[in-house]
C-alpha positions in Angstrom: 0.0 0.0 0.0 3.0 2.1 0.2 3.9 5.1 -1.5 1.1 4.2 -4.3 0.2 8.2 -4.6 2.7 8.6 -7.6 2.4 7.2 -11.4 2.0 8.0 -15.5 0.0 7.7 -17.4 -1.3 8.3 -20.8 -5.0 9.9 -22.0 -5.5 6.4 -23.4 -5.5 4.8 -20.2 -7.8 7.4 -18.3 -11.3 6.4 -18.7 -13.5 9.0 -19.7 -10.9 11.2 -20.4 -13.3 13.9 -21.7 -12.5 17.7 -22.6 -14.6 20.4 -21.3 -15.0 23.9 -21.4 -14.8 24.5 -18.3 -10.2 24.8 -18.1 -8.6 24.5 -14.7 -5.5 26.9 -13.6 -2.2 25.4 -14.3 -0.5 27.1 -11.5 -3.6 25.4 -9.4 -2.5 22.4 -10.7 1.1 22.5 -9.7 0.5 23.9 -6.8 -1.8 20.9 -5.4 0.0 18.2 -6.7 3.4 19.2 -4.8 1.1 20.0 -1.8 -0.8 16.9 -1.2 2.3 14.6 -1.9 5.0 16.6 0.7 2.2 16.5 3.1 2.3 12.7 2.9 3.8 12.8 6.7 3.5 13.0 9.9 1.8 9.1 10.3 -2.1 9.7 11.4 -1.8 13.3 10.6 -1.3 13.0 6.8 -4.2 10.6 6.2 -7.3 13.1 6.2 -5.5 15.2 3.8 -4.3 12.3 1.2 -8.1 11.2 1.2 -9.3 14.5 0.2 -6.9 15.0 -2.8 -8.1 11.2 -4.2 -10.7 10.8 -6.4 -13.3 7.9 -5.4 -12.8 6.9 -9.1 -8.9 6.4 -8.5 -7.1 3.5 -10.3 -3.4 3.1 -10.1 -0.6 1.4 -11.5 2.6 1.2 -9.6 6.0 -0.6 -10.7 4.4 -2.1 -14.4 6.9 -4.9 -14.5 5.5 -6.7 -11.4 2.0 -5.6 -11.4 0.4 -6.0 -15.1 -2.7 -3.9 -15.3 -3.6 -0.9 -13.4 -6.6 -1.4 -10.2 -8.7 0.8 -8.4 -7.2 2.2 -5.4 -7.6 0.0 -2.4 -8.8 3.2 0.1 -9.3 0.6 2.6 -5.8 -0.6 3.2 -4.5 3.6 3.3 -3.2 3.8 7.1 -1.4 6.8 8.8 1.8 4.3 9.3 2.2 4.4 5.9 3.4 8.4 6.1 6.6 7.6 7.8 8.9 9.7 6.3 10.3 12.4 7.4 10.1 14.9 4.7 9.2 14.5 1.1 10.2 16.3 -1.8 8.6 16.7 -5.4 9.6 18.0 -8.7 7.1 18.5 -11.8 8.7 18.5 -14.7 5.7 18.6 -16.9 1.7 19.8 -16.8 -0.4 19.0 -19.9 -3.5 20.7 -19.4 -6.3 18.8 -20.9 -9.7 21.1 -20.1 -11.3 19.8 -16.8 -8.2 17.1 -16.4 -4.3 17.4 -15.8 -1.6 15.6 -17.1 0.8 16.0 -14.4 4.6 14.7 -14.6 7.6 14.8 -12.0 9.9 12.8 -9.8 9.1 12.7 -6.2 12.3 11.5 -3.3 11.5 10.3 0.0 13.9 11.4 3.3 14.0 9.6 6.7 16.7 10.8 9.3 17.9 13.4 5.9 18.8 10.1 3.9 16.9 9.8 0.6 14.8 6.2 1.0 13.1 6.4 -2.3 12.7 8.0 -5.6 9.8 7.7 -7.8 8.9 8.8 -11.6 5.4 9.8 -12.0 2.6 11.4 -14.1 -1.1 11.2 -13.1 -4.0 12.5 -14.1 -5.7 15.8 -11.8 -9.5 15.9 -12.7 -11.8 19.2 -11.0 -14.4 17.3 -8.7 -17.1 19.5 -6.6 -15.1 19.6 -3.7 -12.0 20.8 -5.2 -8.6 19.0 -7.7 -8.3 15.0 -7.2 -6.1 12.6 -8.1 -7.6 10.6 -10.5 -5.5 8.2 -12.4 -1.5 6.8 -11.5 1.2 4.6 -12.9 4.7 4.9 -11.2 7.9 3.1 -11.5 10.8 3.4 -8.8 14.3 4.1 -10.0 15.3 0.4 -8.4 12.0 -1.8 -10.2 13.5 -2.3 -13.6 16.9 -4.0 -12.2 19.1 -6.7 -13.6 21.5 -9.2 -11.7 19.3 -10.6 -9.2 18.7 -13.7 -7.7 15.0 -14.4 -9.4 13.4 -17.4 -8.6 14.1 -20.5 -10.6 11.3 -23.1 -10.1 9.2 -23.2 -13.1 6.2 -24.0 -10.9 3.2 -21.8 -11.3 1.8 -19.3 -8.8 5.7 -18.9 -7.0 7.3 -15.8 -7.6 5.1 -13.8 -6.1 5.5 -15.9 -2.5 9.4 -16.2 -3.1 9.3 -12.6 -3.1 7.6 -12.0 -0.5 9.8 -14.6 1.7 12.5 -12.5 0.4 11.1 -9.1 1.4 10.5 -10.6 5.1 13.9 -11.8 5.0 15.4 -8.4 3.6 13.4 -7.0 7.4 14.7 -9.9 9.4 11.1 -10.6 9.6 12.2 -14.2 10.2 9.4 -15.6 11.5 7.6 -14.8 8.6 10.4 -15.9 6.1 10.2 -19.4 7.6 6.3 -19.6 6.9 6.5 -18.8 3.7 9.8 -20.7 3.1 7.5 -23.6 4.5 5.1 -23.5 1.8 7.4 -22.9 -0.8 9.1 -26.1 0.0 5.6 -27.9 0.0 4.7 -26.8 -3.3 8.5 -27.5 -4.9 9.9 -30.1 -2.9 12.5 -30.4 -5.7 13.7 -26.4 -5.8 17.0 -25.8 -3.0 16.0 -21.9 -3.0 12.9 -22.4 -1.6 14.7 -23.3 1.7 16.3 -20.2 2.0 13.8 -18.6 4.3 14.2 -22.0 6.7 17.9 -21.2 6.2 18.0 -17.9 8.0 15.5 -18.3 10.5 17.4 -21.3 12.0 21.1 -19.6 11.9 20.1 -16.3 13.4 18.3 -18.6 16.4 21.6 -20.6 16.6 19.5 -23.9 16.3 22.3 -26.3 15.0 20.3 -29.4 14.7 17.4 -28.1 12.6 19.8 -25.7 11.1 21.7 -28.6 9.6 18.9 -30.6 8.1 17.7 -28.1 6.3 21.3 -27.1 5.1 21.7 -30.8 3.9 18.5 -30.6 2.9 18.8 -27.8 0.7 22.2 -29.1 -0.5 21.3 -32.1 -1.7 18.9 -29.9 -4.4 21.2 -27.3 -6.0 21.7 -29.9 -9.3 18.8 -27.8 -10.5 19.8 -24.4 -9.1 21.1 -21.6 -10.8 24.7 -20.3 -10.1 23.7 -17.2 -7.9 21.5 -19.8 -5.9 23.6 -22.8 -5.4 26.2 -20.1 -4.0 23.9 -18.4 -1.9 22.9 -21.6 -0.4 26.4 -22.6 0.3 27.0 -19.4 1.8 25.4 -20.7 4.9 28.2 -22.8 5.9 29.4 -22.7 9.2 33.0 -22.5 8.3 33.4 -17.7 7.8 35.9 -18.5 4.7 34.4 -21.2 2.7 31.3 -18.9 3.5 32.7 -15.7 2.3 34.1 -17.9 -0.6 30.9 -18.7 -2.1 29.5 -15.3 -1.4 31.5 -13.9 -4.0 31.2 -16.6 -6.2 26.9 -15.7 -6.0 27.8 -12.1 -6.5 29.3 -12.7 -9.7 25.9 -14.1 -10.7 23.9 -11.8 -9.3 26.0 -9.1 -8.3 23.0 -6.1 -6.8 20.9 -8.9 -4.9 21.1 -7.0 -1.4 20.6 -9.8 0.4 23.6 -12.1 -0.7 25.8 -8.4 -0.2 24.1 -8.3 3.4 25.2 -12.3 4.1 28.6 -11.6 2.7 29.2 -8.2 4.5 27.7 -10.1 7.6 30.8 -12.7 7.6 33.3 -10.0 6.8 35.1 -9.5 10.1 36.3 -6.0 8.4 33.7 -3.5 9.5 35.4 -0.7 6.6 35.4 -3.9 3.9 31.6 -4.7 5.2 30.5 -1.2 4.9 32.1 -1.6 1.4 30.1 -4.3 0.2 26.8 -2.8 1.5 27.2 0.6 0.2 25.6 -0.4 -3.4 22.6 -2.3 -2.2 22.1 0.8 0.4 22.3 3.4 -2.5 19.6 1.2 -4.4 17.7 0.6 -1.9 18.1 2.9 1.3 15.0 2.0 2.8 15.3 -1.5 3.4 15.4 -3.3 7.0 18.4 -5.8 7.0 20.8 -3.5 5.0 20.2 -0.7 7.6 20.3 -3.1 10.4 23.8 -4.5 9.3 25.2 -1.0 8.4 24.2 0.5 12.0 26.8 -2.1 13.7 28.9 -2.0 11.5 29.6 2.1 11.9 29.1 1.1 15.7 31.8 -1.0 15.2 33.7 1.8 13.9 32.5 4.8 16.6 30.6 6.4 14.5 27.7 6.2 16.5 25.8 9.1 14.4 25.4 7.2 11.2 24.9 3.9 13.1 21.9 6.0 14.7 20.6 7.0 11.1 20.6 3.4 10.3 18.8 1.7 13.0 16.2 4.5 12.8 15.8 4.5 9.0 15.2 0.4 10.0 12.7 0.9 12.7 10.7 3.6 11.1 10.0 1.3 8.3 9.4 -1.8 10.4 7.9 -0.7 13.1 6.0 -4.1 13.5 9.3 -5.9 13.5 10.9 -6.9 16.9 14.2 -7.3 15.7 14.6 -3.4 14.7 13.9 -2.9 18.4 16.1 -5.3 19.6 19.0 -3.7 17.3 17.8 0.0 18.3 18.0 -0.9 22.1 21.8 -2.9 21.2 22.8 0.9 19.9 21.2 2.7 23.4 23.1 0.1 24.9 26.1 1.1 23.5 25.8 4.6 23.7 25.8 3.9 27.6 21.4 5.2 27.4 20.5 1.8 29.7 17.1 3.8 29.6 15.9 3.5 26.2 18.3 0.5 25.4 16.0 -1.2 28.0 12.7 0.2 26.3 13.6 -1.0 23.0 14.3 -4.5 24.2 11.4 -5.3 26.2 9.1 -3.7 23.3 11.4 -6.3 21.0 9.9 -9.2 23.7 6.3 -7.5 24.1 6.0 -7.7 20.1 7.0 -11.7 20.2 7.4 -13.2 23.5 9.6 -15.8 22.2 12.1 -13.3 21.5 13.7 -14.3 24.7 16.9 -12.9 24.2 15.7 -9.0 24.1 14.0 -9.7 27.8 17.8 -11.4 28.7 19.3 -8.2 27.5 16.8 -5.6 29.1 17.1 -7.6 32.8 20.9 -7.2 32.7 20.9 -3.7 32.4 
């Protein structure tokens, strides 16, 4: 539901894209669509005034290459947490007016903590309602959706890229709980496909449970005759030994050298904090927004003392996961550090309020 106020479009594609004689102000125009979208903050406080500017007749179309036809705007699903940002900035490059409609075109950058977290191309359509301008049609692509030299999903089975990336996208958040579910069914429907255990993978190393840990590793191993390079490497990663780890972590980059996730498992075994940083910085500029790559870059600055950009990370994480205990188990790791034993302990027991099995946040908060 994200960020779905943004898109092009063409006349075509605008049903009942009639002319008028009645013409609307151009610097009206302008002025309303870099107003409603910069105002897009503040959580609860920015939800009135994004329902105002939308028509009841919206239909959008965000990212083409994964979603194939535009939809009516789910109004339902619109929530103030989706208005985390901090600030929000927009540039229109173009306004094609059209009588009683808008064609309105521009790029539009997203800030948390002053870093950039995304960046959009746009043009929609502004229509004159009764009550004042509307949104009434979007298509948008972000500058990262049209990317190359990934690790896509190989199984030719029907119906699984959609769940693969969504195990993916829980994983990128250290959602690991959720990872592991879906990772569960992927497995089900492909029992021959070694990817599909990748989810499994990380949610038994990060809980340090060796013996189920293992069986899915041989598991998983004993499928990669049908894996692509970047995931037979990938997979291997996961060994227990850092240098034969680190090993194949290169070797997967070469296949799939922007997948952020292999870059965060690789910069994660890098006992280098500099080299780590390294390694991260690309999947960080492409994608400055996302959970794990913030979450690994905030220890490793900490690692360094700077404690001001490892602050900027773990927020950046936390503001866009804010149902994820891990960002407050990381947050409270960084108050910790910092020698705050105040909020370090807030953050830990809201980690073990959020998921009671996250044992090792109450351990943490009871020592301090």
């Amino acid at each position: 539901m994200k960020h779905l106020i943004a898109g092009t479009v063409l006349c075509t594609f605008v049903l009942g894209c009639n002319q008028s004689q009645e013409k609307m102000d151009e610097a009206a125009v302008r002025d309303f669509a870099i107003s409603h979208i910069e105002n897009q903050i503040g959580y609860d406080a920015a939800l009135e005034g994004t329902l105002a500017g939308l028509s009841s007749n919206l239909v959008t179309w965000v990212n083409p290459l994964w979603r194939n036809s535009p939809k009516p705007f789910e109004f339902d699903k619109l929530s103030g947490e989706d208005f985390y940002e901090d600030s929000i900035r927009v540039n229109i490059t173009d306004i094609l007016m059209m009588g009683d409609h808008a064609n309105v075109m521009g790029t539009i950058q997203w800030y948390i903590a002053g870093v950039e977290t995304g960046y959009r191309n746009f043009s929609g359509i502004i229509t004159q309602e009764n009550d004042g301008l509307k949104w009434l049609r979007f298509v948008a692509v972000d500058d990262n959706t049209f990317s190359r030299g990934f690790m896509f999903a190989s199984s030719q089975l029907e119906g699984v890229r959609t769940p693969y990336m969504s195990m993916r996208r829980a994983m990128l958040n250290i959602d690991n709980p959720r990872a592991k579910e879906i990772s569960d069914s992927l497995v089900g429907a492909d029992p021959t496909w070694a990817a599909a255990h990748l989810g499994q993978l990380q949610y038994y190393f990060m809980r340090k449970d060796e013996e189920n840990f293992k069986m899915t590793y041989d598991a998983a191993v004993s499928k990669l005759d049908g894996a692509t390079q970047a995931e037979r490497h990938a997979i291997l990663g996961f060994d227990l030994d850092p240098a034969v780890a680190i090993h194949h972590l290169e070797q997967a980059l070469i296949f799939a050298p922007i997948d952020p996730m292999i870059r965060i498992w690789y910069a994660y075994r890098e006992a280098d904090a500099q080299r780590a940083i390294e390694i991260l910085d690309l999947a960080w500029k492409r994608l400055p927004g996302l959970g794990a790559i913030n979450n690994m870059m905030g220890y490793k600055y900490m690692d360094l003392g700077d404690y001001d950009r490892a602050k900027q990370h773990f927020e950046i994480y936390l503001r866009v996961n804010p149902d994820v205990p891990n960002a407050y188990d990381s947050y409270g790791d960084y108050y910790a550090e910092v020698g705050d034993s105040e909020k370090a302990k807030e953050m830990y027991m809201k980690a073990y309020e959020m998921n009671n099995g996250w044992t090792v946040s109450k351990a943490k908060a009871d020592a301090l």
